[in-house]
TIZADO-642759 format. One line per field, with one value per residue (C-alpha): residue number from 1; z, x, y. Coordinates in Angstrom, 2 decimals. Each point is the difference from the previous one (the first is absolute). Layout:
pos	(NUM, ...)
pz	(Z, ...)
px	(X, ...)
py	(Y, ...)
***
This chain:
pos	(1, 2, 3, 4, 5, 6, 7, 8, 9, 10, 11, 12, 13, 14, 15, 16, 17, 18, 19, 20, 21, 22, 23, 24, 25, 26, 27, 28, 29, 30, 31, 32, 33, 34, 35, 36, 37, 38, 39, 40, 41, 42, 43, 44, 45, 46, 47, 48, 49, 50, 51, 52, 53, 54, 55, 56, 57, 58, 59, 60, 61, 62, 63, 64, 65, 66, 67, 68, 69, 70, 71, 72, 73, 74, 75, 76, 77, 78, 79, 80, 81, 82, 83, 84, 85, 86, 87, 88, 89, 90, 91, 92, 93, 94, 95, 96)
pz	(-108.60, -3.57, -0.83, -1.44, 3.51, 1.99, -2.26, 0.25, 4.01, -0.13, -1.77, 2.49, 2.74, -1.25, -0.74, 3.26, 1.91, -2.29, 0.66, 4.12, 1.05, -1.65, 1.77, 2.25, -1.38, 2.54, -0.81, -3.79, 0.77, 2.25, -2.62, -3.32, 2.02, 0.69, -3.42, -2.29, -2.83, 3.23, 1.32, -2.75, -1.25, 3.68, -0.20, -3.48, 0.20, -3.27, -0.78, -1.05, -1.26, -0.06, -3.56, 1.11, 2.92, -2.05, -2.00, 3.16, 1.12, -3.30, -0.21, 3.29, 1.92, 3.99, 3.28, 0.56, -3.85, 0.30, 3.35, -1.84, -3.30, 2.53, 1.81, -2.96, -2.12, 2.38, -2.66, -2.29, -1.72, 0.33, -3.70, 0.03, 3.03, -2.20, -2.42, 2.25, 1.19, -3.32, -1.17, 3.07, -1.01, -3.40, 1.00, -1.64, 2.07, 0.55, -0.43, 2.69)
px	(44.23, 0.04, -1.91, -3.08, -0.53, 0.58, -2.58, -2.83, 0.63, -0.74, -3.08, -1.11, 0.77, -2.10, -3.00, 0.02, 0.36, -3.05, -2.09, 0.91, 1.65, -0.57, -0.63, -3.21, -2.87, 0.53, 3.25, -0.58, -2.62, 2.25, 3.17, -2.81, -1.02, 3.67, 1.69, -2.56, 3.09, 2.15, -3.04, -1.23, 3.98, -0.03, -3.55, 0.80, 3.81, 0.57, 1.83, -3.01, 0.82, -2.03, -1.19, -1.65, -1.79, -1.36, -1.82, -0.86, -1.43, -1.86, -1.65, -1.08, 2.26, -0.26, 1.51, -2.83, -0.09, 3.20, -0.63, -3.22, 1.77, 2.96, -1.81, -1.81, 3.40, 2.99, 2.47, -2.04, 3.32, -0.95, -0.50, -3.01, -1.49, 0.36, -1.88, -2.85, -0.42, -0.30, -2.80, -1.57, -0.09, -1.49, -2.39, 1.29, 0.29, 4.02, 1.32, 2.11)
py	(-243.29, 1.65, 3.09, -1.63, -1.90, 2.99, 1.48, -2.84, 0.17, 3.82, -0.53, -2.83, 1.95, 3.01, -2.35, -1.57, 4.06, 1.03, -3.08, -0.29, 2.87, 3.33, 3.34, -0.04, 2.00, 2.57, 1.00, 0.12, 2.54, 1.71, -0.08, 1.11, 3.11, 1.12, -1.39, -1.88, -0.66, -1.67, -1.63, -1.35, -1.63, -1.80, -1.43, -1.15, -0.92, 1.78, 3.37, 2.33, 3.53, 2.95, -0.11, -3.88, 1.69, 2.68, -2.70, -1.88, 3.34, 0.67, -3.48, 0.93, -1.93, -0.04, -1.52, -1.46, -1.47, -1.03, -1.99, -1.45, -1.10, -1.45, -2.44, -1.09, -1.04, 0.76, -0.56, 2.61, 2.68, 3.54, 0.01, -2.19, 1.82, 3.12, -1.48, -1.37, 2.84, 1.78, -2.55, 0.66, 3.83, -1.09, -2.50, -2.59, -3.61, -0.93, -3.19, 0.42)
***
């Protein structure tokens, strides 16, 4: 197996968590009100810093919003939820 099919297997087996198996709703809500940075990296399977939640916080971003925008698209990047919820702020209808 050479690194680029390790890699595509990674990225299958993160699509298929986020679309079957990610964490209940319960215990995102649980994990957000003790470490919303941690919380939000394990619901979304990416590596989110501080800065990122800051503008997830700023656009108005929830646990709840999160949840919503996740079982809309459940492949949706934190980036693009970010932004969602930052058209949301303005008004503006999102493409996503």
């Amino acid at each position: 197996m050479n690194r680029e099919s390790r890699f595509l297997l990674l990225h299958q087996m993160k699509d298929e968590y986020l679309q079957h198996d990610q964490l209940t709703d319960e215990k995102f809500m649980h994990l957000y009100a003790l470490n919303p940075v941690e919380a939000l990296t394990m619901y979304f399977l990416q590596s989110i810093d501080i800065i990122a939640y800051w503008e997830w916080a700023n656009a108005n971003g929830t646990a709840e919003r999160a949840i919503q925008y996740k079982r809309e698209e459940p492949l949706l990047p934190f980036i693009q939820a970010i932004e969602r919820a930052e058209d949301e702020a303005r008004g503006i209808v999102s493409g996503f």
